[in-house]
C-alpha positions in Angstrom: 125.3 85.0 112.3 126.0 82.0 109.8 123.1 81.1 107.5 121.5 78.2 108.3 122.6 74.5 106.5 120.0 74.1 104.4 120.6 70.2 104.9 120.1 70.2 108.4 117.2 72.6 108.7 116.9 75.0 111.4 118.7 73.2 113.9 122.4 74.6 112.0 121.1 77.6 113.4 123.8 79.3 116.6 122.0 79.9 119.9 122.6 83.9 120.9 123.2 83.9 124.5 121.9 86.4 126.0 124.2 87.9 128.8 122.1 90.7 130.0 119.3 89.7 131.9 116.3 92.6 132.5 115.2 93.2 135.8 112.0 91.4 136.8 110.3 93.9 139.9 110.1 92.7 142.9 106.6 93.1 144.6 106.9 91.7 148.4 103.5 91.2 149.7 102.0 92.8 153.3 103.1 90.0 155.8 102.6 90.4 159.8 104.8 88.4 162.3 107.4 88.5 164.6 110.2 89.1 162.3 108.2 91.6 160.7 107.5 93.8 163.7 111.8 92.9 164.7 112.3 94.7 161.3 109.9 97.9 161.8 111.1 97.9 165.6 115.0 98.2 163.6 113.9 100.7 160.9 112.7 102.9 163.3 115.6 102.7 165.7 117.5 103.2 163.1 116.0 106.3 161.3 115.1 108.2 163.7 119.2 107.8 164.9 120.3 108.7 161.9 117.9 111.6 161.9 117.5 112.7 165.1 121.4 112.5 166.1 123.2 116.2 164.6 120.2 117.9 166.5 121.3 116.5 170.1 123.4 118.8 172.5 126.0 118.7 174.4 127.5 121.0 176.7 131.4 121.3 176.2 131.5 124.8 177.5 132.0 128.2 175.8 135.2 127.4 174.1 134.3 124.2 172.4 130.9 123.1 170.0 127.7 121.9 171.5 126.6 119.2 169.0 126.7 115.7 170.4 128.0 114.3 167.6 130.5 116.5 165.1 132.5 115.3 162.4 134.4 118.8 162.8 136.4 119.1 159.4 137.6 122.6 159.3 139.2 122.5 162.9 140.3 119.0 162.7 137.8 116.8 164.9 135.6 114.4 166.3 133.2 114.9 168.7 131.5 112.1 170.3 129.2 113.4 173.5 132.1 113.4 176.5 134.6 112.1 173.8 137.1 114.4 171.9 139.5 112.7 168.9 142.1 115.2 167.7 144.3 114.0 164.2 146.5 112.4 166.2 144.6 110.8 167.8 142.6 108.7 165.1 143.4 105.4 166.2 140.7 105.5 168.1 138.5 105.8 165.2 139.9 103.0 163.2 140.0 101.0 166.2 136.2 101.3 166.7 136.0 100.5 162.6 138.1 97.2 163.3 135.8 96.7 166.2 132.4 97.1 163.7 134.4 94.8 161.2 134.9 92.0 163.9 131.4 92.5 165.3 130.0 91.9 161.6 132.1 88.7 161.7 130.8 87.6 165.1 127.3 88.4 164.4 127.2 86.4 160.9 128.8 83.7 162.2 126.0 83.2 164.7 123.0 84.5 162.7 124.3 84.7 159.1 123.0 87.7 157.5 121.6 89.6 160.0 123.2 92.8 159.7 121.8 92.8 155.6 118.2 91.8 156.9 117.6 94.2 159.6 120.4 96.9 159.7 122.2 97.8 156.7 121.6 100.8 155.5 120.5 99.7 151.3 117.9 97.4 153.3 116.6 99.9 155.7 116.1 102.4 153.0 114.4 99.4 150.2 111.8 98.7 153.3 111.2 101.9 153.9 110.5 102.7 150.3 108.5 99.5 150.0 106.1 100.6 152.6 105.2 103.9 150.7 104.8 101.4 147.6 101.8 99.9 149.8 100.4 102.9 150.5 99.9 104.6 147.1 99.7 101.8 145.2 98.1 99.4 147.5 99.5 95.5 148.5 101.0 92.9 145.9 98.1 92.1 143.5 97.6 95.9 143.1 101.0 97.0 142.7 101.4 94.4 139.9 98.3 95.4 138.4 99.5 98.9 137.8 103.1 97.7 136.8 101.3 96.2 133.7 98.6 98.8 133.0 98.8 101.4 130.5 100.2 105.0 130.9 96.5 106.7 131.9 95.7 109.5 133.8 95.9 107.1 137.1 98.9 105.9 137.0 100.6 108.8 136.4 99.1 110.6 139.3 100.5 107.5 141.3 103.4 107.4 139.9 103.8 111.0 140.5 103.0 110.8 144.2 104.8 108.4 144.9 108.3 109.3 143.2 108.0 112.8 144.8 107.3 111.0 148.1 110.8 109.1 146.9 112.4 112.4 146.2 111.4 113.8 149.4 112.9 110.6 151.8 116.0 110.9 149.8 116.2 114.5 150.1 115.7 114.4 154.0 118.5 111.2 153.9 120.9 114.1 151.8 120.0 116.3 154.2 120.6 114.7 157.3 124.1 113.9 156.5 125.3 117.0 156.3 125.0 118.2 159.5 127.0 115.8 161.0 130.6 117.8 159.9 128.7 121.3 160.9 126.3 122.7 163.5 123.6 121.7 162.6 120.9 124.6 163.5 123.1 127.2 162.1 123.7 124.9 158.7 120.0 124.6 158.1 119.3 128.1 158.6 122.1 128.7 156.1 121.3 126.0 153.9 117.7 127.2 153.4 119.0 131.2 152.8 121.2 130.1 150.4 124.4 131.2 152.3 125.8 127.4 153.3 129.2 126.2 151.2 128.8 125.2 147.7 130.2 121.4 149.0 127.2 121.4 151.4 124.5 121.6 147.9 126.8 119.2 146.4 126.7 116.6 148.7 122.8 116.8 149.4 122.4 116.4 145.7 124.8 113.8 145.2 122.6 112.0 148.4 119.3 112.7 146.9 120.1 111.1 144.2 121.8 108.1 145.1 119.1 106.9 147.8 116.4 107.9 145.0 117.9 105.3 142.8 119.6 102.4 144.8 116.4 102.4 147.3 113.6 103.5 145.1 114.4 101.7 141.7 117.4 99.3 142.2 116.4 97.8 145.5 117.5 94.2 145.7 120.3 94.2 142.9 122.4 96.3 145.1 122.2 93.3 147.7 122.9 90.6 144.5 125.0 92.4 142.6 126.6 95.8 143.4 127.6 94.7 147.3 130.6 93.1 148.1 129.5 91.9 151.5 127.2 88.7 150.7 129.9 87.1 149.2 132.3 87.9 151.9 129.3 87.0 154.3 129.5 83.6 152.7 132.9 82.9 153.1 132.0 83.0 157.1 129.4 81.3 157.3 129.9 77.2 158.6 127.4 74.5 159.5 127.0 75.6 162.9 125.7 79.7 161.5 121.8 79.8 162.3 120.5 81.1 158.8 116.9 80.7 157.3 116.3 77.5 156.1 114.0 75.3 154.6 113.5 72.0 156.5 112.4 69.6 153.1 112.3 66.5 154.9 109.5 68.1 156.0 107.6 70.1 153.4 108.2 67.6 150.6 106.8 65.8 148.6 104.7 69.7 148.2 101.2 69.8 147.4 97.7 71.2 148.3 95.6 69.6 151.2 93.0 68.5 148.7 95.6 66.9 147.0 97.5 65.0 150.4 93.8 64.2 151.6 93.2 62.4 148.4 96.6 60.7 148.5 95.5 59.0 152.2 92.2 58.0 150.9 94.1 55.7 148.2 96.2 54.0 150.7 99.9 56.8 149.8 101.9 58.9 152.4 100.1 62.4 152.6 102.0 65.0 151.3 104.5 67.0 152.9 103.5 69.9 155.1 104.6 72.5 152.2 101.2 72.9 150.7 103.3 75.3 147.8 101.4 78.4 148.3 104.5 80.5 147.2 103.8 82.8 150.2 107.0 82.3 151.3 108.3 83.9 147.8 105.4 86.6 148.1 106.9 88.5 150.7 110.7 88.1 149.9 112.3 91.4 149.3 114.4 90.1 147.3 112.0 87.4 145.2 113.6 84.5 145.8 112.5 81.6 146.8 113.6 79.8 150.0 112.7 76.6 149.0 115.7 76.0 146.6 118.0 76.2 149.6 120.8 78.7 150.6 121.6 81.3 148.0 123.2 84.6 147.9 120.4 86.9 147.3 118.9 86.0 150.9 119.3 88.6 153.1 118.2 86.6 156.3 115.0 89.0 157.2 112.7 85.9 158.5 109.6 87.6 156.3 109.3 84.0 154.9 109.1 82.3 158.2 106.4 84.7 159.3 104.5 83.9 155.5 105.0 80.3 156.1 104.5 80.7 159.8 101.0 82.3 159.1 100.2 79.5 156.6 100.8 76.4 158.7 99.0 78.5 160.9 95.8 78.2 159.3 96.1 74.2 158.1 96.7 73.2 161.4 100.5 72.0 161.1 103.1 72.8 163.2 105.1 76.3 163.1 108.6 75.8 161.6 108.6 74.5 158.1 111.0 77.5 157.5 113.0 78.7 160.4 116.4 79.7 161.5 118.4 76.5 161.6 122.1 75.5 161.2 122.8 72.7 158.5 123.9 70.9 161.3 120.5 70.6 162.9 118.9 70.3 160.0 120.7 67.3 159.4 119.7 66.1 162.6 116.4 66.7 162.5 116.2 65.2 159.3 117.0 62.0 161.5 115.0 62.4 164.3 117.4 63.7 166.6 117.5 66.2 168.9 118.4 70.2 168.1 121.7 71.7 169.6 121.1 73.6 172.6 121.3 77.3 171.8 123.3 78.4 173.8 125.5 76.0 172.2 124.9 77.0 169.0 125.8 80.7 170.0 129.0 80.3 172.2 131.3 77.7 170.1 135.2 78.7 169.8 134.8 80.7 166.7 132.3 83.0 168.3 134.3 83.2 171.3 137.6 84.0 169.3 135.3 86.8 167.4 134.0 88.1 170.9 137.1 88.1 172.8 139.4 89.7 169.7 136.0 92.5 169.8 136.3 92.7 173.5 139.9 93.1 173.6 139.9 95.8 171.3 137.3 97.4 172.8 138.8 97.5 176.5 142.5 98.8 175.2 140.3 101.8 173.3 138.6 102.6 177.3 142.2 101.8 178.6 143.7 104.6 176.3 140.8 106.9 176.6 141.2 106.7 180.1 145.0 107.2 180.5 145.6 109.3 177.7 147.3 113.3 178.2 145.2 115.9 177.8 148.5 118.2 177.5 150.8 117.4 174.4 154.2 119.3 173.4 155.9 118.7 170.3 159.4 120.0 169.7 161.4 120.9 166.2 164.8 122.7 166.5 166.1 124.9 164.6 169.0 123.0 162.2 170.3 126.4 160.7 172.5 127.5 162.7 172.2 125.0 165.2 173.8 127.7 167.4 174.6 130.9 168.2 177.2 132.1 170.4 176.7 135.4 172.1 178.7 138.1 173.0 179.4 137.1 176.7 180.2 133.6 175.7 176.9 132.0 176.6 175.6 129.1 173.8 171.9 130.1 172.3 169.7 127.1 170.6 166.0 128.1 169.0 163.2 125.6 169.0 159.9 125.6 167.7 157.2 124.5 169.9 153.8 123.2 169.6 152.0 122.8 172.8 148.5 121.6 172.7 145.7 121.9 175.1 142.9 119.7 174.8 140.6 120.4 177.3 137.7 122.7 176.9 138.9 125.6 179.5 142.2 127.6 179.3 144.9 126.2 180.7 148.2 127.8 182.8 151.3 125.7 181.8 154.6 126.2 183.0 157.7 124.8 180.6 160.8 123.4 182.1 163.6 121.8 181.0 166.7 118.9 182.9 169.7 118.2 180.5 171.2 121.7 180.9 172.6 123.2 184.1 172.3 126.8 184.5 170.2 127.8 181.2 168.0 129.6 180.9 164.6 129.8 178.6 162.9 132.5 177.0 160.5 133.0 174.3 160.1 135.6 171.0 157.7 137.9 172.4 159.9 138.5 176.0 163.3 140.4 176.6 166.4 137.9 176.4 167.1 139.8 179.9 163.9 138.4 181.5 164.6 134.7 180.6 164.4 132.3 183.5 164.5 128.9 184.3 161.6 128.0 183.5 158.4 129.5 180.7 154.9 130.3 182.4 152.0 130.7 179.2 148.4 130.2 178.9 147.4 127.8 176.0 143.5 128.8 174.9 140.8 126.3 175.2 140.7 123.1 173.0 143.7 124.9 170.8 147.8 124.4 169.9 150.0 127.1 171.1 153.0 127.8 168.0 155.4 129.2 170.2 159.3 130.3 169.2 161.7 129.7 172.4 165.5 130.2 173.0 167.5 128.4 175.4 170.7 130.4 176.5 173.6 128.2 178.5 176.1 129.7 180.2 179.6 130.0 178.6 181.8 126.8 179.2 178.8 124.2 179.0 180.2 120.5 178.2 179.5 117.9 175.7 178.1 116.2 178.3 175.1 118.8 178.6 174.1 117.9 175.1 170.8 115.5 175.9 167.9 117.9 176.5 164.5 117.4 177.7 161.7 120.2 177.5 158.8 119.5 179.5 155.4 121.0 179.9 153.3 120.7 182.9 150.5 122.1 184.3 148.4 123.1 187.5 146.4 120.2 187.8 148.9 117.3 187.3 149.2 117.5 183.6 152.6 116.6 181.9 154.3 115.7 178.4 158.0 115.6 177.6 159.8 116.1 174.8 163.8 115.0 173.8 165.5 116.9 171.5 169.5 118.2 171.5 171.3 121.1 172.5 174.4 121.9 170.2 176.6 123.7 171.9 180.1 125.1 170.8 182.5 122.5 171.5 180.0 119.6 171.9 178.5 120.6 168.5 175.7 118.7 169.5 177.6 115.0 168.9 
């Protein structure tokens, strides 16, 4: 830092800029309203899915597992109730991801941030933890009272409550995640003995401590600062998106009632309805205040129009000073006119584009899920040799097969083949003198059959023989093909 010009006093003196700012705590007051009881209505919902959800049963039968819902790792899986995914099957899982992306899209579009004020998990966990703030430390007033007071004997014991009452909801959230990639009854009794895989202590740990410290400490600068999403949020957001908004044509000029009654008495305009008692910034979980307008930190909860709800409540003035509102009808009432209808408001082309893209993805998913084989074969041949020629003239190709079976019972299939007159098929663990025109096997329940085959042709077969189809069917109506080649002496499999 330069030493100051003597000449021109203290003023030659650089400014340091400060570029870290310390976080100020955030203390949301008690409020009760409508959007209040929405939010504990979606915090329980969503807890006690989240929860409650590894611990459900489903019958598959005695070949397959009983949890609902099994993220099933080790045998390559997804269980979803009725709903099987195997690996090759995973576009139905990012097909339901696309279909959560565009539903984010539709839903901000009509009702901005929704999904951060109600749903998201960072939020549901923050209000959560804010509640058990409440209840050891008492409301607003109280909690900001003990924020400031010394390090005695009370606030310790507080303190220590309530971070073990932290350490405890993050532990069950650490918990809870787990069984969803292993059955859960037999993981917890394993997990408590000490016997479960070393990944399962990991990720509980890993968990505990992540919810302990984004929900219980960091709170709302996950939401401003670590999280992509508000800024993408924004980028959707148009004048027709119902967000929360301050309606300062009709709160301004701001002042108390003492203060607009004394304003009429002179012979002035009272006051706006906004008599600035900052409970609209009280309860904000984030601490903002709505009354500057937009801003990225607002997670759309509606807390603030249930303060400010409460407030005009008790002077006598009309609900609505803060409400959901587009900027479009906010610039109409602003002018006297009438709102947009809201159904209107809701079904405008962009939601409809967002809705029928959603819906479209949604029926080809059903579409798939309801046509797709439960019978799969999959073909490799052997390249070296690509033949052998017997004794008696006849032309032997090998293939390996994979046939899969994913049902939950065992299943008779038969193997056939077309492309090949007069062969005959066989497989590794049969005499070459029992082969026939066609394979009978069982494939095991919810499993894929490896299987080595041979397929002998009868000397003189012809080039034209070469295209070769093996097919797999079953009892009930099942079938999958598969086109591969069969070299044969003179064709040489051109």
């Amino acid at each position: 830092m330069n030493a100051p010009d003597p000449k021109l006093g203290a003023r030659a003196e650089p400014e340091t800029k400060q570029l870290y700012a310390k976080r100020v705590p955030v203390f949301p007051r008690k409020i009760d309203g409508a959007f209040r009881r929405f939010k504990w209505a979606v915090m329980a919902f969503c807890l006690i899915v989240y929860w409650g959800t590894p611990w459900l049963r489903w019958d598959r039968g005695p070949f397959a597992p009983h949890q609902a819902v099994l993220i099933d790792l080790a045998h390559r899986r997804f269980y979803m109730f009725a709903i099987e995914i195997w690996p090759q099957e995973f576009y139905f899982v990012a097909g339901l991801l696309i279909m959560a992306g565009i539903g984010l899209f539709l839903v901000t579009s009509v009702v901005g941030r929704a999904w951060c004020g109600y749903a998201c998990p960072q939020t549901v966990w923050t209000d959560l933890y804010q509640h058990v703030d409440r209840l050891i430390d008492g409301d607003r007033n109280a909690q900001m009272k003990l924020q400031n007071a010394p390090w005695n004997a009370e606030k310790i014991g507080k303190r220590a409550l309530k971070w073990s009452i932290y350490l405890l909801i993050a532990f069950m959230t650490g918990g809870a995640w787990i069984f969803y990639f292993d059955d859960a009854p037999s993981l917890h009794h394993a997990f408590w003995n000490g016997t479960a895989p070393g990944i399962a202590y990991a990720t509980v740990g890993v968990l505990t401590f992540t919810t302990f410290a984004l929900g219980g400490f960091m709170r709302e600068q996950v939401c401003i600062y670590m999280c992509p999403w508000p800024r993408i949020q924004g980028a959707m957001l148009d004048e027709k998106s119902l967000i929360v908004t301050y309606k300062h044509w009709r709160g301004e000029p701001r002042g108390s009632l003492k203060a607009s009654q004394k304003r009429v008495e002179e012979g002035l305009p009272p006051l706006g309805d906004c008599i600035d008692c900052k409970q609209c910034e009280a309860v904000c979980p984030t601490g903002i205040d709505i009354r500057h307008g937009a801003q990225l930190a607002c997670i759309t909860c509606g807390l603030c129009i249930d303060a400010c709800d409460s407030a005009m409540a008790q002077i006598g003035r009309p609900r609505g000073l803060i409400d959901y509102c587009t900027l479009e009808d906010a610039e109409r009432e602003s002018h006297g006119e009438a709102d947009t209808p809201i159904l209107k408001t809701i079904f405008r082309p962009r939601t409809l584009i967002y809705f029928s893209a959603w819906a479209a993805i949604g029926v080809g998913l059903l579409f798939m899920l309801g046509t797709r084989s439960r019978l799969a074969l999959s073909v490799a041949k052997d390249r070296n040799p690509e033949y052998v020629q017997l004794s008696n003239g006849s032309i032997r190709n090998a293939f390996t097969i994979k046939v899969r079976n994913m049902e939950d019972r065992p299943r008779p299939v038969v193997l056939g083949f077309s492309g090949v007159p007069g062969a005959k098929i066989y497989s590794d663990d049969m005499e070459a003198s029992a082969a026939r025109g066609d394979l009978p096997m069982t494939v095991a329940a919810d499993t894929t059959r490896r299987l080595r085959i041979y397929v002998e042709a009868p000397k003189g077969t012809q080039p034209a023989a070469v295209l070769f189809d093996l097919k797999a069917n079953d009892q009930e109506g099942g079938h999958d093909e598969s086109r591969t080649t069969f070299t044969t002496a003179e064709g040489n499999g051109q």
